[in-house]
C-alpha positions in Angstrom: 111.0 135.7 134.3 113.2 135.4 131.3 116.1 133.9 131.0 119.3 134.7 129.0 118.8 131.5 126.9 116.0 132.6 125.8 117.3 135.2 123.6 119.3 132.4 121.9 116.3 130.1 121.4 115.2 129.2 117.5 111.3 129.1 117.4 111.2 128.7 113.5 112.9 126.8 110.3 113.5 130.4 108.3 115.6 131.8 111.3 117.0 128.5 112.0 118.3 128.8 108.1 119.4 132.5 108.5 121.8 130.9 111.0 122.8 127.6 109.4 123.4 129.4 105.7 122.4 127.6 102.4 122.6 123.6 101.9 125.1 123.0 100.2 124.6 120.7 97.1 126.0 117.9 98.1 124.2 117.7 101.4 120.8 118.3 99.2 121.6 115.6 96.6 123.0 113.4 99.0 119.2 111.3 100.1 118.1 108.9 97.1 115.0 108.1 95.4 115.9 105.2 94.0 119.2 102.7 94.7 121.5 103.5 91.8 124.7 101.5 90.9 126.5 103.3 92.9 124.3 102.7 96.2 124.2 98.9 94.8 128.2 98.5 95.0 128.2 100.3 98.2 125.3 98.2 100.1 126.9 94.8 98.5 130.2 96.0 99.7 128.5 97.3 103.2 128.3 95.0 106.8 126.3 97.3 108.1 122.4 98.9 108.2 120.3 100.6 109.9 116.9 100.7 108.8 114.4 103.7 110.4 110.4 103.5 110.4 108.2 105.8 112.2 105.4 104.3 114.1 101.6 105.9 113.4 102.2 107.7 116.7 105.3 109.5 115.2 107.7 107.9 117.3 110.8 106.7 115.7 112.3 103.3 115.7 116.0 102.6 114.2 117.2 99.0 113.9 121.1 98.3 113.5 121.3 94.5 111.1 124.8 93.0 110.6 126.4 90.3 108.9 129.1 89.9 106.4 129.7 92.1 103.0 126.7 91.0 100.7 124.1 90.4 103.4 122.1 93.0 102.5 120.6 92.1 98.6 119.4 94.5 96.2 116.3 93.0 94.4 115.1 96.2 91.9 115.6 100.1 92.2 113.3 100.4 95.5 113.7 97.3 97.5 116.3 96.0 100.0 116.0 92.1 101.2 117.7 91.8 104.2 118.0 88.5 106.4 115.9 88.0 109.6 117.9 86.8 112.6 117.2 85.8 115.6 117.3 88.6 118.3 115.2 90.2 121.2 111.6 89.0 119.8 110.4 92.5 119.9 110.1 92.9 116.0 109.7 96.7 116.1 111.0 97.2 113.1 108.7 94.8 111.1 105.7 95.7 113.2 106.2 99.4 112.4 106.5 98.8 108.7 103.5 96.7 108.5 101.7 100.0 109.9 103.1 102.9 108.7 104.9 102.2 104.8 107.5 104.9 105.0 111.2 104.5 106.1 114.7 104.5 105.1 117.6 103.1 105.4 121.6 103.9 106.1 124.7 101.4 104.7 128.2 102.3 106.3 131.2 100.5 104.4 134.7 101.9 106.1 134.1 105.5 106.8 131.8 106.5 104.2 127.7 106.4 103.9 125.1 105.9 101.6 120.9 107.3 102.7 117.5 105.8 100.9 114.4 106.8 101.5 111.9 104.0 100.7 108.7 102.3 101.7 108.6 99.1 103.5 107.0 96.2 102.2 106.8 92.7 102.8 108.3 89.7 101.0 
């Protein structure tokens, strides 16, 4: 039996973009390769981050880290230092990234946001 949602379901990414329209530039250009001065003021300026790694059984794992403007310390184009604190012991985060290199992190600072892709490394 079908049902009426069905006609309204996406089953690929070309029809899901002949719905959505064309990115628009600044949504393209808006993910980093690299932290820029730009992303370096923000993140020293930021209190906030969220860093995302992806486990090697594809789940996702995002980790919220807080502390005062300037926690968060650029050390070179690719690398964010940020402090260990004491929390719930779990260590998903760091056990994740020790696995699986690939993740990314998000700064807020007031209402604006900055995105990096990276890959995790120890220090």
């Amino acid at each position: 039996m079908q049902h009426d949602s069905d006609d309204h379901r996406i089953e690929s990414e070309d029809q899901l973009a002949g719905i959505v329209g064309e990115k628009h530039p600044l949504a393209v250009n808006k993910c980093l390769t690299h932290l820029d001065r730009y992303a370096r003021e923000f993140i020293a300026r930021s209190p906030f981050v969220c860093i995302a790694t992806q486990g090697a059984d594809g789940r996702a794992d995002v980790s919220p880290r807080g502390d005062p403007p300037g926690f968060a310390t650029v050390l070179d184009d690719a690398t964010l230092a940020l402090p260990d604190r004491p929390g719930n012991n779990r260590v998903d985060t760091r056990a994740t990234s020790w696995r699986t290199r690939p993740s990314a992190s998000c700064s807020w600072c007031r209402a604006m946001t900055t995105r990096c892709g990276s890959t995790a490394r120890r220090i």
